[in-house]
C-alpha positions as CSV (number, residue, x, y, z in Angstrom):
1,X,-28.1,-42.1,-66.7
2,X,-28.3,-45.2,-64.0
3,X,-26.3,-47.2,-66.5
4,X,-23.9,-44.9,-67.0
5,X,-22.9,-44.4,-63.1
6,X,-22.8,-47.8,-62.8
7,X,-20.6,-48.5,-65.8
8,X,-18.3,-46.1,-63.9
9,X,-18.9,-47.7,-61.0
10,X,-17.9,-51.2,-62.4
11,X,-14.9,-49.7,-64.1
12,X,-13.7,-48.0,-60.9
13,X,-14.0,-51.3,-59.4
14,X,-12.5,-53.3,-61.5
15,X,-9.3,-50.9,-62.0
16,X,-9.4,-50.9,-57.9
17,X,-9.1,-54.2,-57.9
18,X,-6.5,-54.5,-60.4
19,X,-4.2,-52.0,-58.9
20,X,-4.5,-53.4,-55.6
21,X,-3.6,-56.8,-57.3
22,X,-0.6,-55.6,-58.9
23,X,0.4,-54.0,-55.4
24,X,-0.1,-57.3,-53.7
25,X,2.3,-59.1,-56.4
26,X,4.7,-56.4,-56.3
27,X,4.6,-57.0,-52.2
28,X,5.2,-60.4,-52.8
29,X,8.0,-60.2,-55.2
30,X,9.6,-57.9,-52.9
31,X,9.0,-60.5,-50.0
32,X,10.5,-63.6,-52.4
33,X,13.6,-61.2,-53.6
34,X,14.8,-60.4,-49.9
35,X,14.2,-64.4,-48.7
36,X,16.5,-65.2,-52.1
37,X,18.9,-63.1,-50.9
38,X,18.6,-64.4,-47.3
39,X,19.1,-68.3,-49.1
40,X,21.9,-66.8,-51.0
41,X,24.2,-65.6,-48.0
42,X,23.3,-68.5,-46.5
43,X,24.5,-70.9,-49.3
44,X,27.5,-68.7,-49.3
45,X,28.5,-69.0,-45.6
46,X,28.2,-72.7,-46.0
47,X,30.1,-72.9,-48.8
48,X,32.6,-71.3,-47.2
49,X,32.3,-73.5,-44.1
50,X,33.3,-76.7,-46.6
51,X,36.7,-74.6,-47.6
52,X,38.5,-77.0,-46.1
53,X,40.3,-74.1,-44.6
54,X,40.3,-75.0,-40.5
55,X,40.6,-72.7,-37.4
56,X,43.0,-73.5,-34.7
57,X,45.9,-76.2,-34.4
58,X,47.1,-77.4,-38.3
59,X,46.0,-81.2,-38.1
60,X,48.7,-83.6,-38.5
61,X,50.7,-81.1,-36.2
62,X,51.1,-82.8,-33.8
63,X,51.5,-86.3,-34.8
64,X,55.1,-86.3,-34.5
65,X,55.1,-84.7,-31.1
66,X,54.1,-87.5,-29.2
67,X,55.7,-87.5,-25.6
68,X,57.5,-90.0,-24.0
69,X,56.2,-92.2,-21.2
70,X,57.2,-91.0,-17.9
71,X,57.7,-93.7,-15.3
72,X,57.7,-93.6,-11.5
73,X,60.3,-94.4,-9.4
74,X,59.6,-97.6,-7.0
75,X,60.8,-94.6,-4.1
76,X,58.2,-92.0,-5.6
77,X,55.4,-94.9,-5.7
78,X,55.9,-95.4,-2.0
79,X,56.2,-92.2,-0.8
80,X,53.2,-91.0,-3.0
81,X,51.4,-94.3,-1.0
82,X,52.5,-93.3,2.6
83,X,51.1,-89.6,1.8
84,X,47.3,-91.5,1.2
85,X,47.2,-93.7,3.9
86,X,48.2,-90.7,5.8
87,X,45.3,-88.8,4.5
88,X,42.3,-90.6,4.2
89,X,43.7,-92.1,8.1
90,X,42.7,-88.1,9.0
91,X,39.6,-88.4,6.7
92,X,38.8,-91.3,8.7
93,X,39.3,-89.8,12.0
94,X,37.2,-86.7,11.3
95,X,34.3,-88.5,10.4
96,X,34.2,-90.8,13.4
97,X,34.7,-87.5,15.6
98,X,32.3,-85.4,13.6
């Protein structure tokens, strides 16, 4: 009669074990199908970063656009002079007062 209950016993066990094995795989598998998926949208959104399709300005749109130079009157250059020396003469005065 002991030999039979443990028989059983041993059985039981070893079915336990298996199930809970194949539950543990199928958890895995599970695990390693959602992280392929993950990889896969990943890939994909890099992929379609290397498109060669850009955001913002066309390039080469503004290669022909190039503005001219603009140049200063001699006039300009010393009025534009006479306003600094007048300012940093105040700057100067401040500071000595302050």
């Amino acid at each position: 009669m002991f030999s039979i209950i443990l028989n059983f016993l041993l059985h039981y066990l070893l079915v336990c074990n298996l199930e809970r094995r194949s539950m543990d795989i199928q958890n895995i598998l599970g695990d390693l199908k959602r992280e392929r998926e993950r990889i896969d949208r990943a890939i994909s959104a890099l992929e379609g970063l290397g498109s060669g399709r850009r955001r913002g300005r066309p390039s080469g749109s503004h290669a022909g656009a190039k503005r001219p130079r603009r140049h200063m009157s001699a006039a300009s250059r010393k009025r534009i002079s006479e306003m600094m020396k007048q300012r940093w003469a105040e700057r100067k005065k401040k500071a000595k007062s302050s």
